[in-house]
DRENMI-747658 format. One record per residue (C-alpha): residue number from 0; x, z, y. Coordinates in Angstrom, 3 decimals, decimal comma, padded with zeros to 6 digits. Layout:
// residues N
<r><pos>NUM</pos><u>X</u><w>Z</w><v>Y</v></r>
...
//
This chain:
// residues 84
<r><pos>0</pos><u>000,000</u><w>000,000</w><v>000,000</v></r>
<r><pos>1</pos><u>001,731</u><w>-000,628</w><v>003,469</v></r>
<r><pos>2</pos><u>000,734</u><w>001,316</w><v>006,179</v></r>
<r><pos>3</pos><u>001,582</u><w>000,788</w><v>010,115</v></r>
<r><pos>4</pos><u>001,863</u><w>004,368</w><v>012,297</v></r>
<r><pos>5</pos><u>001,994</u><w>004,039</w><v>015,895</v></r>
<r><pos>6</pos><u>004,112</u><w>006,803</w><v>017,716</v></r>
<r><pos>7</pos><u>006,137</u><w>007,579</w><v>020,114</v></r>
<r><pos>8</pos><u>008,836</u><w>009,778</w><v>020,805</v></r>
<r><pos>9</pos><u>008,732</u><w>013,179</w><v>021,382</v></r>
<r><pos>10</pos><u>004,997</u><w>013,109</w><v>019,987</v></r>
<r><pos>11</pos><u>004,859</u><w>016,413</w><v>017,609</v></r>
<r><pos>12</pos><u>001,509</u><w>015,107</w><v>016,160</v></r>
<r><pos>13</pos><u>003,126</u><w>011,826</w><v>014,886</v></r>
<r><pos>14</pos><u>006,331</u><w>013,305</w><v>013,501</v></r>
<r><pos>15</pos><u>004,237</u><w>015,804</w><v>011,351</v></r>
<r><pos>16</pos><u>001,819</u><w>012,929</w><v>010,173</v></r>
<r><pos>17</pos><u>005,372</u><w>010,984</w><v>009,222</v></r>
<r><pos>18</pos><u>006,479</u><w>013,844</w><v>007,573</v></r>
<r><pos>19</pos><u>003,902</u><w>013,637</w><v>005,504</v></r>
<r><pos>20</pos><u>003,349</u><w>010,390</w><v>004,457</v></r>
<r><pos>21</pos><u>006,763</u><w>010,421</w><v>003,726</v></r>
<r><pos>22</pos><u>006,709</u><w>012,755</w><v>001,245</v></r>
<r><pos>23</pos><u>003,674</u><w>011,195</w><v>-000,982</v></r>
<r><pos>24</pos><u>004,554</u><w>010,613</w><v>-004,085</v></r>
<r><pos>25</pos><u>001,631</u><w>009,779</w><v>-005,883</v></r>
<r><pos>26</pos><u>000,755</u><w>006,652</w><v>-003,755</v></r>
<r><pos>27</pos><u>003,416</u><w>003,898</w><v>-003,721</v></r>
<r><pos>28</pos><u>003,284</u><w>003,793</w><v>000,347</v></r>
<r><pos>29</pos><u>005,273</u><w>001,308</w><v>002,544</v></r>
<r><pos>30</pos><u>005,629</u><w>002,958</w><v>006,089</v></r>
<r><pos>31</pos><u>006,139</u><w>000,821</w><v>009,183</v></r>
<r><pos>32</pos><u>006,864</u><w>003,290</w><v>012,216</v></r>
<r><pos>33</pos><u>006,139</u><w>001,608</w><v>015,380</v></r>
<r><pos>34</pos><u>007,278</u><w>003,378</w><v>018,734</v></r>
<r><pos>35</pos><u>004,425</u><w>002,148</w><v>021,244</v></r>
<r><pos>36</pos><u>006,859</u><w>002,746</w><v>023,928</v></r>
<r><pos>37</pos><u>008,518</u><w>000,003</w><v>023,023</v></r>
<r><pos>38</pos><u>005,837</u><w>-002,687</w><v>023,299</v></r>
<r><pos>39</pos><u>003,454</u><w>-003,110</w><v>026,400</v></r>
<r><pos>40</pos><u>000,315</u><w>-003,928</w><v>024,169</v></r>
<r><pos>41</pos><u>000,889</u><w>-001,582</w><v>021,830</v></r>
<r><pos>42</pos><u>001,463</u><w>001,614</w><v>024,980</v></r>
<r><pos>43</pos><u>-001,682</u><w>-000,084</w><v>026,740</v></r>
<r><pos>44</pos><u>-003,893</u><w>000,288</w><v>023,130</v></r>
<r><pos>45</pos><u>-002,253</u><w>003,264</w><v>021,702</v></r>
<r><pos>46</pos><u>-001,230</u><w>005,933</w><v>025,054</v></r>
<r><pos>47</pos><u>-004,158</u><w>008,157</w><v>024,596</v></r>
<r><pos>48</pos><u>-004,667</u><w>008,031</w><v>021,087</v></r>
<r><pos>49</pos><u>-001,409</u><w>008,525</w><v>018,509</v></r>
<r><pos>50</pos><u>-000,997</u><w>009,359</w><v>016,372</v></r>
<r><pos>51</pos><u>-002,976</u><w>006,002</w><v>014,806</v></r>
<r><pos>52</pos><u>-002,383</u><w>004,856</w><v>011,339</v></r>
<r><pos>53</pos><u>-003,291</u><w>001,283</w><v>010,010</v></r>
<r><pos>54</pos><u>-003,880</u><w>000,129</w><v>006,496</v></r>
<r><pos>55</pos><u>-002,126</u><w>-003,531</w><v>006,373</v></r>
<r><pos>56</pos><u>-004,348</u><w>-005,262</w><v>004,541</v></r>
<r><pos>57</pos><u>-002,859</u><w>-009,143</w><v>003,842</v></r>
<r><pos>58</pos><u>-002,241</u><w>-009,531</w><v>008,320</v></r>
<r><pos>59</pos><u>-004,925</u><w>-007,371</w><v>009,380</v></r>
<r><pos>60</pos><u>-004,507</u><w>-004,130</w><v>010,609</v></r>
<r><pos>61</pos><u>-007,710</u><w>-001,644</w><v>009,284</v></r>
<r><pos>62</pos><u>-007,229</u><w>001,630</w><v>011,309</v></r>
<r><pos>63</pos><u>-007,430</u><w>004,616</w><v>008,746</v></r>
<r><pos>64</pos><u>-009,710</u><w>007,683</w><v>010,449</v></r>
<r><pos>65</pos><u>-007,016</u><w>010,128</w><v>011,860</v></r>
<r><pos>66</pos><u>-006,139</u><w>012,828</w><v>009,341</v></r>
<r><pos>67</pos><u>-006,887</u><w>016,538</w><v>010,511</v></r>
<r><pos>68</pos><u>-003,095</u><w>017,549</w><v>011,762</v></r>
<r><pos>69</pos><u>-003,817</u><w>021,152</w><v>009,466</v></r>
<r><pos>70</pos><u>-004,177</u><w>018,662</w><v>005,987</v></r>
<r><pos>71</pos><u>-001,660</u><w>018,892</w><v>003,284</v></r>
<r><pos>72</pos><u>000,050</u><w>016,674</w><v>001,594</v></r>
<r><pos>73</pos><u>-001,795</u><w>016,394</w><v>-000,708</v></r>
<r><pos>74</pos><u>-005,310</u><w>016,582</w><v>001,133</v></r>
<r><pos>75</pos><u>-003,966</u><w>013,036</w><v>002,796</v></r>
<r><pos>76</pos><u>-002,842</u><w>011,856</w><v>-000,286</v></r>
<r><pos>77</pos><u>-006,295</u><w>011,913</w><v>-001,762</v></r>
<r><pos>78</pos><u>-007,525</u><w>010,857</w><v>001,838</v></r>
<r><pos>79</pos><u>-005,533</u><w>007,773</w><v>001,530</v></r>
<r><pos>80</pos><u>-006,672</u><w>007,164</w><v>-002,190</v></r>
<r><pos>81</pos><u>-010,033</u><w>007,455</w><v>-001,412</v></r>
<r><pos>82</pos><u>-010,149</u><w>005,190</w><v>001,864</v></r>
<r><pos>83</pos><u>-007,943</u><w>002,065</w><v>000,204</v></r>
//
């Protein structure tokens, strides 16, 4: 499953929700980290609301609904196996 997470820097939500996904191990998970600071459209779409995570889905982007920042690993696991 690839997965798109727009960030940016200094964000504490978005590091934890990296964290996170990057320590899933029952979901093979391929995690594109995109720094909307870096990008005009992507600071313009994203300012308000990361951290926002997108299931890539052939070259669509399907937002996923934002994970409570309190759920486990595992909790987001599931959350991920249930939503793709």
């Amino acid at each position: 499953m690839q997965f798109i997470l727009y960030s940016k820097p200094g964000c504490h939500l978005c590091e934890g929700l990296q964290e996170k996904l990057e320590q899933i191990q029952g979901l093979d998970i391929e995690l594109e980290v995109r720094d909307i600071t870096t990008r005009e459209d992507w600071f313009e779409a994203y300012q308000y609301e990361v951290p926002v995570l997108c299931h890539k889905v052939s070259d669509q982007e399907e937002p996923v609904p934002r994970p409570s920042p309190r759920a486990t690993v595992q909790q987001l696991e599931r959350m991920l196996q249930n939503y793709c």
